[in-house]
C-alpha positions in Angstrom: 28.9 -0.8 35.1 29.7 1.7 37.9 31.5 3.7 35.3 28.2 4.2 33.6 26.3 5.3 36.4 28.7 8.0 37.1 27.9 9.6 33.6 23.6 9.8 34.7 22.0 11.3 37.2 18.4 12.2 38.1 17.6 15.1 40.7 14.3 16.3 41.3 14.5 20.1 43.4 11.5 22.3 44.4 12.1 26.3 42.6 12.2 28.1 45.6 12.3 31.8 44.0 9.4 30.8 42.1 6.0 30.4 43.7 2.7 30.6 43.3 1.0 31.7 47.0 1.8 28.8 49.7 3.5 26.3 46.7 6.4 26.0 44.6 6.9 24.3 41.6 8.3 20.6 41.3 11.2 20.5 38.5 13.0 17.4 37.3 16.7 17.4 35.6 18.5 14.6 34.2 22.0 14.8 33.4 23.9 12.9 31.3 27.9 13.2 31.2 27.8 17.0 31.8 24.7 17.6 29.3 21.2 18.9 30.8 17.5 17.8 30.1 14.9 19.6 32.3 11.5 17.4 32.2 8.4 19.8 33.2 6.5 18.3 35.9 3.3 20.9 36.2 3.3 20.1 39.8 3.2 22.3 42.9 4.6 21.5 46.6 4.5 23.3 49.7 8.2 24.0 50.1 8.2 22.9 53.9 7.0 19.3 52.4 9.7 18.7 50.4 12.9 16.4 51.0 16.0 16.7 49.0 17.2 14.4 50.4 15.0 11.5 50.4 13.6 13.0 47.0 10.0 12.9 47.8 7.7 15.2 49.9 6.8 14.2 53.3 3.3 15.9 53.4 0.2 13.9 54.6 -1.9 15.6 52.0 -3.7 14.0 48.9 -1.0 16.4 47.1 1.9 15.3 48.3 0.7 11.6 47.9 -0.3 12.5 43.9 2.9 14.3 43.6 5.4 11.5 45.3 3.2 9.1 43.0 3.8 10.9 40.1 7.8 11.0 41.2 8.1 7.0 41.3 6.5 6.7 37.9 8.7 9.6 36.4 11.8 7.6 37.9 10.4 4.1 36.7 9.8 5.8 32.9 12.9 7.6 32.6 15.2 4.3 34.1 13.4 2.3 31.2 14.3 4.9 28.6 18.1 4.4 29.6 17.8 0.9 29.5 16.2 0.8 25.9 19.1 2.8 24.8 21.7 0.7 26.2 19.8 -2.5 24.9 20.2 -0.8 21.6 23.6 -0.5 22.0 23.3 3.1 20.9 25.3 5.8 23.2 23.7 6.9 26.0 24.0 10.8 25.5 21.1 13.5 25.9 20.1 13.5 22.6 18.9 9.8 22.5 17.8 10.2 25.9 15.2 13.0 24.5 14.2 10.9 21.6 13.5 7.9 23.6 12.0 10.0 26.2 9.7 11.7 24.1 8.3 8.6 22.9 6.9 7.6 26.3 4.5 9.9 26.7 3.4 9.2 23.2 0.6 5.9 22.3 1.7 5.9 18.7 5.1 5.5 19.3 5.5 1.8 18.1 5.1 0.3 14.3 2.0 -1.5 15.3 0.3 1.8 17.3 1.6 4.0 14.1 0.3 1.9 11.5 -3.5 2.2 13.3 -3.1 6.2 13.8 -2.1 6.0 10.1 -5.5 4.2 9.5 -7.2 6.9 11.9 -6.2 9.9 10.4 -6.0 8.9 6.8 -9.6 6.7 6.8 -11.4 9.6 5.0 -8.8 10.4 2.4 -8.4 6.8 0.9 -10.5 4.0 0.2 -10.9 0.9 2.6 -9.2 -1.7 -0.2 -6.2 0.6 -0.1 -6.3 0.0 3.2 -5.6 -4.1 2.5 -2.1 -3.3 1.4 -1.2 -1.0 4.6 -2.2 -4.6 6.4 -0.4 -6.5 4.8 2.5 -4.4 5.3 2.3 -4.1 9.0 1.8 -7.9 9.2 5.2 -8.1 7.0 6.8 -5.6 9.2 5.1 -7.5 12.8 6.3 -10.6 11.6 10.0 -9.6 10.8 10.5 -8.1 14.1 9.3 -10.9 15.8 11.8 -13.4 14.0 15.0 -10.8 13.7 14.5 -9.5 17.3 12.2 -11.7 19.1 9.2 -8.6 20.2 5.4 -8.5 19.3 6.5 -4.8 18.5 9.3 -2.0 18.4 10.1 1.4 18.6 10.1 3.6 15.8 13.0 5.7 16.9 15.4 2.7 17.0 14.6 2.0 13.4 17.3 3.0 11.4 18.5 2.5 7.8 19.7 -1.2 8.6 16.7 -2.1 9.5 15.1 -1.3 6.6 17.8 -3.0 4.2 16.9 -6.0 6.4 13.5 -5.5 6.2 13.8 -4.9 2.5 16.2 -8.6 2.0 13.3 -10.1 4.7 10.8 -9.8 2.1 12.4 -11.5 -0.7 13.2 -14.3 1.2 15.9 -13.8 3.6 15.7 -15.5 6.9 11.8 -15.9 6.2 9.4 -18.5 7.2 7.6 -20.4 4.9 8.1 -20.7 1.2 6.5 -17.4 -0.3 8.3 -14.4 -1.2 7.8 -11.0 -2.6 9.4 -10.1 -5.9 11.3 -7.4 -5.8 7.8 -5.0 -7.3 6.0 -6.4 -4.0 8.7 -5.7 -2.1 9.1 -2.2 -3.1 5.4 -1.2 -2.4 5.9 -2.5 0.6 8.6 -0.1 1.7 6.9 2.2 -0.3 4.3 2.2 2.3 6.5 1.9 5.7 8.0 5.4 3.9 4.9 7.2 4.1 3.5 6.0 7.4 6.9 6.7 9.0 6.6 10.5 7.6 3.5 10.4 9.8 5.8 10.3 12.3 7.9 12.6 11.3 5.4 15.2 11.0 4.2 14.6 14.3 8.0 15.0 15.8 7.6 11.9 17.1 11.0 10.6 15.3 13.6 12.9 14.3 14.2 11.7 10.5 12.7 9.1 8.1 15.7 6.5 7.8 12.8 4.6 5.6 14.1 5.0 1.8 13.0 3.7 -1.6 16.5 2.0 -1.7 18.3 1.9 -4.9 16.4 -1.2 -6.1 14.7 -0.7 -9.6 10.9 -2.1 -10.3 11.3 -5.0 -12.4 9.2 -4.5 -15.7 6.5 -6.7 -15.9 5.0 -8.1 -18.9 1.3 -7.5 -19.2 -0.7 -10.6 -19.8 -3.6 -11.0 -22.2 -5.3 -13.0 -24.4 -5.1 -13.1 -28.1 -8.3 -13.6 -30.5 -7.5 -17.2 -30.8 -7.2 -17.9 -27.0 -10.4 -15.9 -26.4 -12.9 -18.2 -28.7 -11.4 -20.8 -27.9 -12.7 -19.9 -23.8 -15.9 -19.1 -25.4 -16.8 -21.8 -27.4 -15.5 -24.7 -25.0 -18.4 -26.9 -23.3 -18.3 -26.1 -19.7 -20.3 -27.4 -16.8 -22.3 -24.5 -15.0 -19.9 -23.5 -12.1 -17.3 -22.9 -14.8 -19.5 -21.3 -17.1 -20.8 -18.8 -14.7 -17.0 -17.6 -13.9 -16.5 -17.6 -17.8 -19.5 -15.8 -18.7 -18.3 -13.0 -16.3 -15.0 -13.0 -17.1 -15.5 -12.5 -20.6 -18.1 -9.5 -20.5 -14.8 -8.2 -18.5 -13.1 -8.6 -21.4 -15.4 -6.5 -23.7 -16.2 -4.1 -21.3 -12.6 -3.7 -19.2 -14.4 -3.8 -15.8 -12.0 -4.9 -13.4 -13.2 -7.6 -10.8 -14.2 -5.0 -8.3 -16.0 -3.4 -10.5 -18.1 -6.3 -12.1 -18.9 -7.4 -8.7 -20.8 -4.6 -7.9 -22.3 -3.9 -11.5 -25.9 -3.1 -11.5 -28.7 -3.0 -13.7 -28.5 1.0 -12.6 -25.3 1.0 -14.4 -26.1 -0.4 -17.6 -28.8 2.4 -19.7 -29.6 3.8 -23.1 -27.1 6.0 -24.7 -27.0 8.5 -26.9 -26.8 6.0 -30.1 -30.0 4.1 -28.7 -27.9 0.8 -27.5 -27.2 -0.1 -24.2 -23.9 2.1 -22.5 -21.7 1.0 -19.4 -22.2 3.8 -17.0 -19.8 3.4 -13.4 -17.8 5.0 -11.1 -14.6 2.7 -10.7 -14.6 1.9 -7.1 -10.3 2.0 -7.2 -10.3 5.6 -8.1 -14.0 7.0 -7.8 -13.1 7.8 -12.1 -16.9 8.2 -13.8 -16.0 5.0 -17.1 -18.3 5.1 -19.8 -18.5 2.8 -22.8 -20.9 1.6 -25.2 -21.5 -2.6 -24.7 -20.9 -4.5 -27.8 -22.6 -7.3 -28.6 -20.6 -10.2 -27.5 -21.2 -8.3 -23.6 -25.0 -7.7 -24.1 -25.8 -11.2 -25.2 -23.9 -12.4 -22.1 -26.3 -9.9 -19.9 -29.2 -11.2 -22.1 -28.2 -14.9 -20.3 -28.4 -13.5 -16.8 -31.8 -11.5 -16.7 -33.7 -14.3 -14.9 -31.1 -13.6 -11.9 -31.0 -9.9 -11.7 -35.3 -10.5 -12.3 -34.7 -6.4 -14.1 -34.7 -4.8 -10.7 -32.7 -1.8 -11.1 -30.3 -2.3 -7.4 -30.0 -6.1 -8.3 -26.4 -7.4 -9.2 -26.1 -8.3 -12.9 -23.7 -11.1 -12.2 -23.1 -13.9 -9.6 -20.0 -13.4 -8.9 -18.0 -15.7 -6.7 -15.2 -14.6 -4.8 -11.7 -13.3 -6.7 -10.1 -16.6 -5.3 -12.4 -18.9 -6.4 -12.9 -16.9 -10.1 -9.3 -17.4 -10.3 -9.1 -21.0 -9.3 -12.1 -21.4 -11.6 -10.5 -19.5 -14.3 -7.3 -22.0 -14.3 -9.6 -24.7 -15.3 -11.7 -22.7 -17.8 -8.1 -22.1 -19.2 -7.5 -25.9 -19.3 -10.3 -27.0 -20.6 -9.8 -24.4 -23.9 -6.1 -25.6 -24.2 -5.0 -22.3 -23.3 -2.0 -22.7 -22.0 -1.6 -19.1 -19.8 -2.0 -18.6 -16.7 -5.0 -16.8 -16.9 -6.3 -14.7 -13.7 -9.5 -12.0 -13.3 -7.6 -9.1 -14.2 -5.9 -10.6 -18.0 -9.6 -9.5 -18.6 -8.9 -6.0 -18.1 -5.8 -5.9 -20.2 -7.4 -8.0 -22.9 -9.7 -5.4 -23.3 -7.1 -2.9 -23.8 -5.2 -5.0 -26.3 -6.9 -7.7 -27.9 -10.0 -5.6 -28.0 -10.1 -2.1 -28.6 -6.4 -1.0 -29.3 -5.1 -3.7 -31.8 -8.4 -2.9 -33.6 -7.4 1.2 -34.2 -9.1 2.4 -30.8 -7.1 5.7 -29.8 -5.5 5.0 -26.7 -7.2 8.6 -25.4 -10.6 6.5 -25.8 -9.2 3.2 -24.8 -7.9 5.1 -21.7 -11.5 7.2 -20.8 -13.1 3.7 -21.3 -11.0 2.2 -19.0 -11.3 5.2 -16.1 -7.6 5.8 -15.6 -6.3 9.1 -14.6 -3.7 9.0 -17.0 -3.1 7.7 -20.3 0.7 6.5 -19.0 -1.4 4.5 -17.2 -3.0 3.1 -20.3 0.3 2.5 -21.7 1.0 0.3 -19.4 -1.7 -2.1 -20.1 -1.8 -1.2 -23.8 0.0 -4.4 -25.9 0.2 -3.5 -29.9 -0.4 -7.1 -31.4 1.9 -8.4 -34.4 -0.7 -8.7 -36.5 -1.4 -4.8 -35.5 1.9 -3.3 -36.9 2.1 -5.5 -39.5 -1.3 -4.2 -40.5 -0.1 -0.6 -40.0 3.0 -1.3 -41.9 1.7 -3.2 -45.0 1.1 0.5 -47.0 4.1 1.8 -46.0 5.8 -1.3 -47.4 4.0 -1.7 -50.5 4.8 2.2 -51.2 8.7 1.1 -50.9 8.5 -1.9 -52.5 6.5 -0.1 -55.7 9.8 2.6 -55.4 12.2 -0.2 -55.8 10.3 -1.7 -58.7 10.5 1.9 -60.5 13.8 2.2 -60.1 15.9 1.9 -63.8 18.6 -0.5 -64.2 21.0 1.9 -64.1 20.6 2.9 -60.5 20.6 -0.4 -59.0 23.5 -0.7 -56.9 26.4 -2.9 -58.3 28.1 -5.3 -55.8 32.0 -5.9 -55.6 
């Protein structure tokens, strides 16, 4: 212990050869096995005041008071800053001293605190629901610290690349509470967020490098669920009681019109007008990406808003629907699904791909229209959703077949192939 004393010291000296009329100013030096860190204190002390010896000034002036203040706090900061680096087990050298230094003086210098200037500064530039995930995220993060370390919070220059491999193996299960986990997709867009909030930091200087990386895990591909012609009469046609029927009725004009739930929950009668073929067009902005989506309803989706025009009463900033909230559709949905002998697990958003399977492209829908229906930036995107049914390429295929087949039949004896 005495060993490691020897290797710090703190001396605070008035600059002499440097005044400024009657005062001189107050510098600070901390010194670490040989290695120098000068800390600017911005204050000035009459040079007769000062103490070097007792390290304070021994004015009676409000002055000297602020400034012998300012000393014992400046002390009590830069002894905690050794003792978080020896906690840390990292070596105490001037370098880590600077790094956990400069943290002090800064209020976003801890997951939680850099998570909420995150929120701050990037509140204009991205919608509140993105916002949802960043939460969750931090809670992840809030919660793992609190198991693997035992602190409501922690500082962002002790986290390091081990952290985040923990982090990563936290989130799939290990050394978690409670049953849940994240698959390793969730997981991912997790990290995938800690990476860009840390940057913040490192824009800021407030860390000197992101250790937060994408790791060399690979996104699982997931297999888009929808609903095939069959499955969808059969959730049509089933006798339902009224709760049920309500969450059907909504969830299948999704299905015709690929309005995600978001979407369809805030669908009004100012959205739905006469196109430019006189019948009734889909006209929204997609609250996810502020994309203008366009489409013209077919019938199956105006009959359904036919059913619902005693609610909405025709006002124009009246909600179309009555939609319940996404849990409840979904627990709803689960026993619409029963009820129909449809055995998937059906959720809100099948709707959506539905739409861009089932629907438009298994019926010969480009996928450039299929994708401008549907308001995504990109038709990759699109792909993604987009299933081709069976029935589809066989459909596609049945010409080209029949042109081989008719080939083969042409053919003369003589150029069949002989076996053996």
């Amino acid at each position: 212990m005495s060993q490691k004393k020897q290797t710090f010291n703190v001396l605070f000296w008035i600059r002499k050869g440097r005044t400024n009329e009657k005062l001189s100013p107050l510098s600070c030096r901390v010194t670490i096995s040989g290695q120098r860190y000068e800390i600017p204190t911005k204050l000035y002390l009459r040079s007769e005041s000062w103490s070097a010896v007792a390290q304070k000034s021994l004015g009676k002036t409000a002055n000297d008071k602020e400034a012998n203040r300012y000393i014992e706090d400046l002390k009590i900061t830069i002894e905690d800053t050794v003792t978080k680096i020896r906690q840390k087990n990292y070596p105490l050298n001037i370098e880590n001293f600077k790094l956990m230094f400069q943290t002090q003086d800064n209020e976003f210098s801890t997951i939680s605190t850099l998570f909420d200037y995150h929120e701050i500064m990037e509140k204009k530039n991205l919608r509140a629901s993105t916002f949802v995930g960043y939460h969750v995220t931090k809670k992840h993060l809030l919660n793992f610290i609190r198991i693997k370390y035992h602190v409501s919070d922690y500082d962002l220059t002790a986290i390091d690349k081990a952290f985040v491999y923990e982090f990563y193996a936290y989130l799939q299960g290990y050394k978690r509470e409670g049953e849940t986990v994240c698959a390793v997709n969730g997981a991912l867009k997790h990290i995938q967020r800690f990476k860009k909030v840390m940057n913040v930091a490192l824009q800021n200087e407030w860390i000197s490098r992101n250790p937060v990386c994408l790791l060399n895990a690979k996104k699982t591909k997931v297999e888009r669920g929808f609903l095939s012609e069959k499955e969808l009469k059969s959730i049509e046609e089933v006798p339902l009681p009224v709760n049920l029927s309500i969450v059907r009725d909504v969830f299948v004009f999704a299905v015709y019109t690929g309005l995600s739930f978001v979407d369809i929950s805030n669908l009004t009668n100012e959205n739905i007008n006469v196109g430019i073929d006189k019948s009734l067009w889909l006209n929204y902005y997609r609250q996810k990406t502020d994309i203008h989506a366009m489409l013209p309803l077919l019938q199956p989706a105006v009959c359904i808003l036919k059913r619902y025009e005693a609610y909405h009463k025709g006002k124009r900033t009246n909600h179309v629907f009555p939609v319940p909230p996404n849990q409840v559709a979904n627990r709803y949905l689960k026993k619409v699904a029963k009820e129909a002998g449809v055995e998937k697990n059906i959720t809100f958003h099948m709707a959506r791909h539905t739409f861009a399977t089932t629907i438009t492209l298994s019926h010969g829908i480009p996928i450039e229209t299929v994708s401008k229906m549907l308001g995504h930036t990109s038709i990759k995107t699109t792909q993604i959703y987009a299933k081709i049914l069976d029935t589809k390429v066989m459909d596609d295929m049945a010409a080209l077949k029949e042109l081989y087949t008719r080939k083969e039949s042409q053919k003369s004896p003589d150029n069949k192939a002989v076996n053996g």
